[in-house]
DSSP file (Angstrom, degrees, kcal/mol; ACC not computed):
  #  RESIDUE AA STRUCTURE BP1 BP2  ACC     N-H-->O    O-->H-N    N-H-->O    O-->H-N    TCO  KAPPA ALPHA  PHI   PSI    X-CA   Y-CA   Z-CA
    1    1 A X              0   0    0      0, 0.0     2,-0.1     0, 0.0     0, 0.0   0.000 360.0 360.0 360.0 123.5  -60.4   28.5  226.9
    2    2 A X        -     0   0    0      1,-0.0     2,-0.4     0, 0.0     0, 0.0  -0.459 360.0-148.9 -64.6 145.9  -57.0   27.4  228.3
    3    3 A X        -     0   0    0     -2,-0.1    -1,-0.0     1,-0.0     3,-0.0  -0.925  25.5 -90.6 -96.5 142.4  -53.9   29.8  228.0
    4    4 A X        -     0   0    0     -2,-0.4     3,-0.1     3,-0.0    -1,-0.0  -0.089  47.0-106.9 -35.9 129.7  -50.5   29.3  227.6
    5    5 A X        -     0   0    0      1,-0.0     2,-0.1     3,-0.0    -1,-0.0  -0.463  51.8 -81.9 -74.7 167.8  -48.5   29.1  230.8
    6    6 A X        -     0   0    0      1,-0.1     2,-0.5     2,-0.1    -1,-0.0  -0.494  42.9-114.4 -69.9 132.7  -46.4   32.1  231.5
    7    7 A X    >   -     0   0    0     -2,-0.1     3,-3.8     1,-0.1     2,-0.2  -0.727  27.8-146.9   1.6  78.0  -42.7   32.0  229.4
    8    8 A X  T 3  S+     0   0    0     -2,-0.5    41,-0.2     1,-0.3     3,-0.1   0.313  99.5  60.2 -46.9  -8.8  -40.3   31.6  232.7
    9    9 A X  T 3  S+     0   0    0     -2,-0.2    -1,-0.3     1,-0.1     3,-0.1   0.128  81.1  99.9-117.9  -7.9  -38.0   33.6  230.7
   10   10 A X  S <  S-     0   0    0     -3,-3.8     2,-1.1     1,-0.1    -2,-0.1   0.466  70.9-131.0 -89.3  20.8  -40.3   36.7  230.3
   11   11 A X  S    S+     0   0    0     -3,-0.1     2,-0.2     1,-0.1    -1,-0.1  -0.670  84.5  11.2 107.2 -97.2  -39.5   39.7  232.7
   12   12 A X  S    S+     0   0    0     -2,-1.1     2,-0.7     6,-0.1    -1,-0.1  -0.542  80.6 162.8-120.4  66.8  -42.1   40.7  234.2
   13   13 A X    >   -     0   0    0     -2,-0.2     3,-1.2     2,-0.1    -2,-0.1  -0.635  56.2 -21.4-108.8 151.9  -45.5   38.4  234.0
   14   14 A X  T 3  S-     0   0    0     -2,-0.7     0, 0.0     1,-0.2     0, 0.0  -0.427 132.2 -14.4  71.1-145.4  -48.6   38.2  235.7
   15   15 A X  T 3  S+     0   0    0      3,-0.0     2,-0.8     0, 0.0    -1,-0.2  -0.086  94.5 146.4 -80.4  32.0  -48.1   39.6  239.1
   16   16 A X    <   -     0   0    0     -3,-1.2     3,-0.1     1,-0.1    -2,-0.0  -0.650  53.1-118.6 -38.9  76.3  -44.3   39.7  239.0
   17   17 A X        -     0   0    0     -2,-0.8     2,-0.4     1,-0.1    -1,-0.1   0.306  44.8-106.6 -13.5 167.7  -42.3   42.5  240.7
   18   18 A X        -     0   0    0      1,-0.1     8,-0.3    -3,-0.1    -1,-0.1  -0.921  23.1-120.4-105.2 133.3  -40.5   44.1  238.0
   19   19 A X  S    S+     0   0    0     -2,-0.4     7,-1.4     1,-0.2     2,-0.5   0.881  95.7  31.6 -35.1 -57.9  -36.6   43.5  237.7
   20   20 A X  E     -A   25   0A   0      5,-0.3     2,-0.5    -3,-0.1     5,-0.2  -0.904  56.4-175.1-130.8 114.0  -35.5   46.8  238.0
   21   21 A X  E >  S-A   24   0A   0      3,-2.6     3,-2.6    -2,-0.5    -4,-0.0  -0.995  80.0 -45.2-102.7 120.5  -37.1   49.7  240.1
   22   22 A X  T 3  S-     0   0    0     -2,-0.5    -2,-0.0     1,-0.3     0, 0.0  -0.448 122.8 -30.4  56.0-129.2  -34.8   53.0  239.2
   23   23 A X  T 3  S+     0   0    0     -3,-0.1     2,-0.5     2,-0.1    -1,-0.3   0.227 118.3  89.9-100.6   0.7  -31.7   51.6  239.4
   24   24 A X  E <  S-A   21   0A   0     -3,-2.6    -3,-2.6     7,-0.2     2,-0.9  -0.841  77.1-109.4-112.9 144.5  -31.8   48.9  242.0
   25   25 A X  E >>  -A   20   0A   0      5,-3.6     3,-3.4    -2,-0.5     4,-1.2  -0.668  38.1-106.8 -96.0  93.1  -32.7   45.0  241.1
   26   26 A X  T 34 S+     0   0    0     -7,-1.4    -1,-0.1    -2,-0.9    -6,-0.1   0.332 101.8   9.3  -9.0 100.2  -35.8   44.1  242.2
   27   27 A X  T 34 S+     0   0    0      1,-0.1    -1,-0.3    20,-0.0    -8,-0.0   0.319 116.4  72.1 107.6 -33.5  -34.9   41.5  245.4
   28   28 A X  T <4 S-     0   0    0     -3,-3.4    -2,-0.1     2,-0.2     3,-0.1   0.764  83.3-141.9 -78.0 -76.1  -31.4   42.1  245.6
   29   29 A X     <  +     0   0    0     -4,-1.2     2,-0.4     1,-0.4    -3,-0.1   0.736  63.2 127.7 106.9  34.2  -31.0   45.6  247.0
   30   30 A X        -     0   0    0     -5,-0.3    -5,-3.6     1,-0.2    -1,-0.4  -0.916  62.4-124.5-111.8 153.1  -28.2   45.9  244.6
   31   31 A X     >  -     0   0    0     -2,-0.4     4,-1.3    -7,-0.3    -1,-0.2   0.172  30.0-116.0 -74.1 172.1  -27.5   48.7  242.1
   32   32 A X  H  > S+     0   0    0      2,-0.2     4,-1.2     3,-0.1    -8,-0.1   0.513 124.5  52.3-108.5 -15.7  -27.0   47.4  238.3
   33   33 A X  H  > S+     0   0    0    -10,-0.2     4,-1.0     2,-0.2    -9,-0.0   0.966 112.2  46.0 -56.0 -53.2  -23.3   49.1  239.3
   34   34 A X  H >> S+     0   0    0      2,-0.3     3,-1.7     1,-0.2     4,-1.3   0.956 112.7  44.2 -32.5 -94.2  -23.3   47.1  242.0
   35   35 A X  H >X S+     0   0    0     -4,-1.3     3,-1.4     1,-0.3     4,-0.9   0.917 109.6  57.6 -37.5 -47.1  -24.4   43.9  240.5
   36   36 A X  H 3X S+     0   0    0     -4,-1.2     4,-1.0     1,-0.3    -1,-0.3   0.690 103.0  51.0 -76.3 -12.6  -22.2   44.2  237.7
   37   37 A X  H <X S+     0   0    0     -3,-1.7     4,-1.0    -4,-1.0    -1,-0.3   0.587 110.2  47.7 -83.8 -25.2  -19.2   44.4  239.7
   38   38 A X  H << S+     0   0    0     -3,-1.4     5,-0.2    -4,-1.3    -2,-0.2   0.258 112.9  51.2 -95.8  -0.4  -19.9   41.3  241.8
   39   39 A X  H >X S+     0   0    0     -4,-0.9     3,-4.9    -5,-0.2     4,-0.5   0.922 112.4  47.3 -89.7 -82.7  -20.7   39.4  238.5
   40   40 A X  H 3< S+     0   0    0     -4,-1.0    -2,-0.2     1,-0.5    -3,-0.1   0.693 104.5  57.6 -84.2 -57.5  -17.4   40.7  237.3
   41   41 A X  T 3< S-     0   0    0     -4,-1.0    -1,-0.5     1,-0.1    -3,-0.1   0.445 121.3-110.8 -77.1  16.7  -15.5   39.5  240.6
   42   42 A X  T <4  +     0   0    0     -3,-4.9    -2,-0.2     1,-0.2    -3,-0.2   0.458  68.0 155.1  96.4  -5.9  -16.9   36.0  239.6
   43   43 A X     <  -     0   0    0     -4,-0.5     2,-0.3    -5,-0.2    -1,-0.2  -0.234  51.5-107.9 -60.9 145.7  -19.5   36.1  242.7
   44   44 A X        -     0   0    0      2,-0.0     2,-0.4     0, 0.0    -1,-0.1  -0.575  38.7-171.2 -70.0 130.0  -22.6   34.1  242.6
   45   45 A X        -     0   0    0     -2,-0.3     2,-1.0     2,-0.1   -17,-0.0  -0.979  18.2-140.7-131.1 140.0  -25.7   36.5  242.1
   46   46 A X        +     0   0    0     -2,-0.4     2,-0.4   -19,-0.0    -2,-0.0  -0.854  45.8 152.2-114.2 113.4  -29.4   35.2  242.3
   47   47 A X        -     0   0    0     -2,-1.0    -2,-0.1     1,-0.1     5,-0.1  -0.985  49.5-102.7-143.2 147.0  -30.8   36.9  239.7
   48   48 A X        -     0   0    0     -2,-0.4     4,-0.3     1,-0.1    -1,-0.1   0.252  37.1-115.7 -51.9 173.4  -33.8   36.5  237.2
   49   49 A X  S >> S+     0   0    0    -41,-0.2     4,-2.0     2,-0.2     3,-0.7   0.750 121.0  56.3 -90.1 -27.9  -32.8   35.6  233.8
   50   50 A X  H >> S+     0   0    0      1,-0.2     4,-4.6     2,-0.2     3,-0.6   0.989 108.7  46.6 -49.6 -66.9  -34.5   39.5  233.1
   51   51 A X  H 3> S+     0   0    0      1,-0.2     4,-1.3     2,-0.2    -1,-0.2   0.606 105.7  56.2 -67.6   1.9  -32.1   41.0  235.5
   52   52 A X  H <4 S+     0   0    0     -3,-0.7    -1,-0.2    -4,-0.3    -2,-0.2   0.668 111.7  47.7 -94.6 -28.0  -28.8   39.2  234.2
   53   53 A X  H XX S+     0   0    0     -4,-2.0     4,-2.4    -3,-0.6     3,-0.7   0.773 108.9  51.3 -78.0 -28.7  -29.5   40.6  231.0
   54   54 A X  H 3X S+     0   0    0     -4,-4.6     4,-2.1     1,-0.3    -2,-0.2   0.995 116.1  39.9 -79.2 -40.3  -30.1   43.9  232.2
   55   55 A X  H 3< S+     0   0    0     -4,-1.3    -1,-0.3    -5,-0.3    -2,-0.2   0.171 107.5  58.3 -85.7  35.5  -27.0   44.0  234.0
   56   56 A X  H X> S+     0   0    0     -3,-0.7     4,-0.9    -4,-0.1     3,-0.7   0.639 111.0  47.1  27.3-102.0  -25.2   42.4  231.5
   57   57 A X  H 3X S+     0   0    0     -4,-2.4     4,-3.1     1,-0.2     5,-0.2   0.829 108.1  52.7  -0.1 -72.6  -26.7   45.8  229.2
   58   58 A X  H 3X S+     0   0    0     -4,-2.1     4,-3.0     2,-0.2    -1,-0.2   0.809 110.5  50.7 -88.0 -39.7  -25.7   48.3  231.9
   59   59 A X  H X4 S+     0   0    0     -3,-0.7     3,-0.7     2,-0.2    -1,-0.2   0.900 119.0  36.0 -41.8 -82.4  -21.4   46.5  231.8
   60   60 A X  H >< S+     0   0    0     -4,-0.9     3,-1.1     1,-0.3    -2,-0.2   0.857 115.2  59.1 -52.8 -61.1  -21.0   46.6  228.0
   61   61 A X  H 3< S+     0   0    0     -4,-3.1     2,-0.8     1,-0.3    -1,-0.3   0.882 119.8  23.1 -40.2 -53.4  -22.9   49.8  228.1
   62   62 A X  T << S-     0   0    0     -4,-3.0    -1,-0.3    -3,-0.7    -2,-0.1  -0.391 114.6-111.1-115.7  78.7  -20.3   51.9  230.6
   63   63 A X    <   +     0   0    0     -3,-1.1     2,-0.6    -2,-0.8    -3,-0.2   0.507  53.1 171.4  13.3  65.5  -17.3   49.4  229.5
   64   64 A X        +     0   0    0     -6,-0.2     2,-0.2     4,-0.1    -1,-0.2  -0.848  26.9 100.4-119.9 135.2  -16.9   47.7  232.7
   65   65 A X  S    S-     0   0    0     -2,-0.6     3,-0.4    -6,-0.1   -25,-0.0  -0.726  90.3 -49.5-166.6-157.8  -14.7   45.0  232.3
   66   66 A X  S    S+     0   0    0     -2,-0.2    -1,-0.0     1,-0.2    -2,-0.0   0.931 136.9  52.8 -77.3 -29.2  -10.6   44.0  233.0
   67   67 A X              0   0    0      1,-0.2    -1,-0.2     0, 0.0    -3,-0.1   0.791 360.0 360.0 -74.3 -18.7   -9.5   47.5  231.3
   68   68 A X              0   0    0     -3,-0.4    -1,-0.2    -6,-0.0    -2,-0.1   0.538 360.0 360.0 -85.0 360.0  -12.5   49.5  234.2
């Protein structure tokens, strides 16, 4: 029986690291503070489509933005 191939958009499949260990983004060796602040300064980040959302999350979540 065939399966579907994996959803490139899904997190963590198959034998995938996981985005996020604690607080630091699987690959990067940045912080989701971290990340979101180098997002923020317009820097180029190579990050999963998982981990853009999660730091993404983790801005609106502690209001970082032009007013932080």
């Amino acid at each position: 029986m065939a399966s579907d191939p994996p959803d490139p958009d899904c997190g963590v499949c198959a034998s995938e690291a996981p985005p996020l260990i604690g607080s630091v983004l699987t690959g990067t060796g940045l912080t989701l503070a971290a990340a979101a602040r180098a997002l923020e300064r317009g820097e180029h980040l190579a990050l999963s489509p998982a981990q853009r959302r999660l730091v993404e999350a983790w801005a609106i979540e502690h209001a970082l933005g032009p007013s932080a």
